[in-house]
C-alpha positions as CSV (number, residue, x, y, z in Angstrom):
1,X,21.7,-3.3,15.2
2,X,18.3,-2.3,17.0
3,X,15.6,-2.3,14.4
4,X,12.3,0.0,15.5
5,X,9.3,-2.0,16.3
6,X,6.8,1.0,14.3
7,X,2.9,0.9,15.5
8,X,0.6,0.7,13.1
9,X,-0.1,4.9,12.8
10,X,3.4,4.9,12.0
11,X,3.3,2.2,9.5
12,X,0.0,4.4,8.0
13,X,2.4,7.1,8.5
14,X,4.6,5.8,5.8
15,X,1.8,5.2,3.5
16,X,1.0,8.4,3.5
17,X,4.6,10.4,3.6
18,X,7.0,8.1,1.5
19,X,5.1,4.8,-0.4
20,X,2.1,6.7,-1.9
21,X,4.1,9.9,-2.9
22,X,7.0,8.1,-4.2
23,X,4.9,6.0,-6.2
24,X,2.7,8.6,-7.0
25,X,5.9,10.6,-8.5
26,X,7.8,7.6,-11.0
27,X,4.2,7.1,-12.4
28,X,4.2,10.6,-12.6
29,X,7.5,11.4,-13.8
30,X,9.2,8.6,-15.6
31,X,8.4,7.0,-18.8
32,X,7.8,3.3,-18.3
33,X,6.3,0.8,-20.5
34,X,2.9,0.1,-20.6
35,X,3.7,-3.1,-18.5
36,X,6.0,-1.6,-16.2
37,X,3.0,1.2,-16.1
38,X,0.7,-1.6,-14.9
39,X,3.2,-2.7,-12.2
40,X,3.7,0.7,-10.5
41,X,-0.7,1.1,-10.8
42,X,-0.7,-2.5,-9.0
43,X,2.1,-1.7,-6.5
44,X,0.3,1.3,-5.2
45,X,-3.2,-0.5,-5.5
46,X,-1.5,-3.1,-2.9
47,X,0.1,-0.2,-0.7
48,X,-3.8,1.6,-0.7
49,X,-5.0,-1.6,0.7
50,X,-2.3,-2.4,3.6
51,X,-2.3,1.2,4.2
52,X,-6.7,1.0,4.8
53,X,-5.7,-2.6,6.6
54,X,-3.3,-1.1,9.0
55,X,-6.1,1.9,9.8
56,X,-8.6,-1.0,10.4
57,X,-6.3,-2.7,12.9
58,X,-5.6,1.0,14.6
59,X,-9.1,1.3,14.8
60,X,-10.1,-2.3,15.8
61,X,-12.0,-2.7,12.9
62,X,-12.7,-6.1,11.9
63,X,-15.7,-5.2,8.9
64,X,-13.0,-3.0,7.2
65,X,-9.8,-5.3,8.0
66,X,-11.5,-8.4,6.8
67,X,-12.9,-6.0,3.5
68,X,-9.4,-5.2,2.7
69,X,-7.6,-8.0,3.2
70,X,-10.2,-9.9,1.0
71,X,-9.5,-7.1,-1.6
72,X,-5.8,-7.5,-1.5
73,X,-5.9,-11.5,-2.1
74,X,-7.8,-10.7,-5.1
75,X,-5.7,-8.7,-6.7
76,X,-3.6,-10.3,-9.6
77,X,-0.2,-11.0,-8.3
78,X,2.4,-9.1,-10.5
79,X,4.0,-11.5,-13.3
């Protein structure tokens, strides 16, 4: 099986087009508990910042790349 080898606009692509929507639609339209609530809000927090660290490495920029992944590693982990 060949597996695609995506670039990183493709991978900020996907961000945009399928992770963010999708989780943008079960927190919209499904009834979760406030904890599960919290875990979709800290899933897409984590996609927002892979998604701004794949645009840095696109753009060669090691300010923002550095800024996010410092803001991802202090996020609370999920439980």
């Amino acid at each position: 099986m060949e597996i695609p080898d995506p670039n990183v606009r493709q991978i900020a692509k996907a961000f945009d087009l399928v992770v963010i929507p999708l989780l943008d639609e079960l927190a919209r339209d499904y009834e979760f508990s406030p904890e599960s609530g919290m875990k979709i809000a800290n899933i897409k927090t984590y996609a927002l910042h892979l998604r701004a660290i794949t645009i840095a490495i696109d753009e060669n920029n090691p300010e923002a790349f550095n800024k996010n992944v410092d803001l991802l590693m202090s996020e609370s982990m999920l439980p």
